[in-house]
C-alpha positions as CSV (number, residue, x, y, z in Angstrom):
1,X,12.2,9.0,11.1
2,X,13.1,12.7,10.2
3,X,16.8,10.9,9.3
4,X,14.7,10.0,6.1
5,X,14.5,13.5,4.6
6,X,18.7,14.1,5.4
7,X,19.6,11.2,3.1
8,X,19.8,12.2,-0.8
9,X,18.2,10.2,-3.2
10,X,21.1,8.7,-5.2
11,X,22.7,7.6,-1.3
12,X,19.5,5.9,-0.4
13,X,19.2,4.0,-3.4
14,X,22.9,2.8,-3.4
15,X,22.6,1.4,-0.2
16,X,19.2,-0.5,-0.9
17,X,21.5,-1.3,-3.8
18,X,24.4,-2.7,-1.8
19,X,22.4,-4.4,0.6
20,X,20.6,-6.1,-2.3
21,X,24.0,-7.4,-4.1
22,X,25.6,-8.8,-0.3
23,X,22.2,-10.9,0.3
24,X,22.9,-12.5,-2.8
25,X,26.1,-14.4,-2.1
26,X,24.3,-15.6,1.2
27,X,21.2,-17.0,0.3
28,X,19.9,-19.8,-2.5
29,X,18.3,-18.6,-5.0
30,X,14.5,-19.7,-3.2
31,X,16.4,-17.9,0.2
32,X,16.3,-14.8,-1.9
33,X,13.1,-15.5,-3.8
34,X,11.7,-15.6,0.0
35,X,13.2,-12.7,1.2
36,X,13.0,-10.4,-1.5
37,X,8.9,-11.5,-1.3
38,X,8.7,-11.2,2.6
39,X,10.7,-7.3,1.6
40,X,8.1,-6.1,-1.4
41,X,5.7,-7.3,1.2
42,X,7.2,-4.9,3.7
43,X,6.4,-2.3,0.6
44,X,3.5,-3.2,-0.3
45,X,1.6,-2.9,3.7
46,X,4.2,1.0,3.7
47,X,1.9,1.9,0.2
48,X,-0.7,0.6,1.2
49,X,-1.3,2.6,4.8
50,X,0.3,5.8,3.2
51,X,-2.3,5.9,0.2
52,X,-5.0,5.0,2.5
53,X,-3.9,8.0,4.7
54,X,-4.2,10.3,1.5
55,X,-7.5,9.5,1.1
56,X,-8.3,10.2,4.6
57,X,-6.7,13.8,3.9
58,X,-8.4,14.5,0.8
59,X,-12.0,13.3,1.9
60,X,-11.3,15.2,4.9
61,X,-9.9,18.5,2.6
62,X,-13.5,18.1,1.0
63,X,-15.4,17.5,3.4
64,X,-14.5,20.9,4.5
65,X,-15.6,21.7,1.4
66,X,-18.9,19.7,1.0
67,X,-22.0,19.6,2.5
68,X,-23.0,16.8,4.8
69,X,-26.0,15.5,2.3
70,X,-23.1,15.2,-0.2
71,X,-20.7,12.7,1.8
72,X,-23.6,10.9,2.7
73,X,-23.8,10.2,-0.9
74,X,-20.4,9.2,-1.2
75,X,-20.6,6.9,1.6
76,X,-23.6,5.2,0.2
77,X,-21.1,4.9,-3.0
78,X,-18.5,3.7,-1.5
79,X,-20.5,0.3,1.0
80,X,-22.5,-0.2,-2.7
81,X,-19.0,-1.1,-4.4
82,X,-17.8,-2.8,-1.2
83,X,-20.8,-4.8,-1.0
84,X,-20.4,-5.8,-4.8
85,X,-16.9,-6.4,-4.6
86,X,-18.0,-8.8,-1.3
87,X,-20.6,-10.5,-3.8
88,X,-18.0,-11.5,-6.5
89,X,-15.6,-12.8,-4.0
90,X,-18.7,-14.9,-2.6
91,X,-19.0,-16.0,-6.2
92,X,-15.7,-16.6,-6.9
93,X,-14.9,-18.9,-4.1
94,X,-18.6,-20.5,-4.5
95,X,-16.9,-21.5,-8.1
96,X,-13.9,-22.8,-6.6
């Protein structure tokens, strides 16, 4: 993917651009309320896996850093607000 980092950023946007305005004429408007969805989608698992790998980096960039009783601490942290965030869902759908 090193192509990426040759293209400018006013080029790259044009042609997302461009691509955007020929899909139009092709599709129904619910064709193109799909396929723009199933495209931020596409966006949306990219973010996602790219900020989760930054917080790999920085936790290990501080861990470096840290002692060992000190991530433990921020493990424990981090399953105690999974497990509540577990505990609402279990709510939530117990409510549904």
């Amino acid at each position: 993917m090193e192509f990426l980092a040759k293209i400018d950023p006013y080029s790259y946007t044009t042609s997302a651009f461009i691509i955007g305005l020929l899909l139009i004429d092709n599709l129904t408007p619910a064709e193109q309320n799909s396929v723009g969805n199933w495209f931020m989608m596409i966006g949306q698992v990219l973010e996602t896996s790219a900020s989760q790998q930054q917080v790999i980096n920085n936790y290990s960039n501080s861990n470096s850093n840290t002692s060992n009783s000190s991530n433990n601490h921020i493990v424990n942290d981090n399953i105690q607000s999974i497990k509540k965030a577990v505990n609402i869902i279990n709510e939530n759908i117990k409510n549904i």
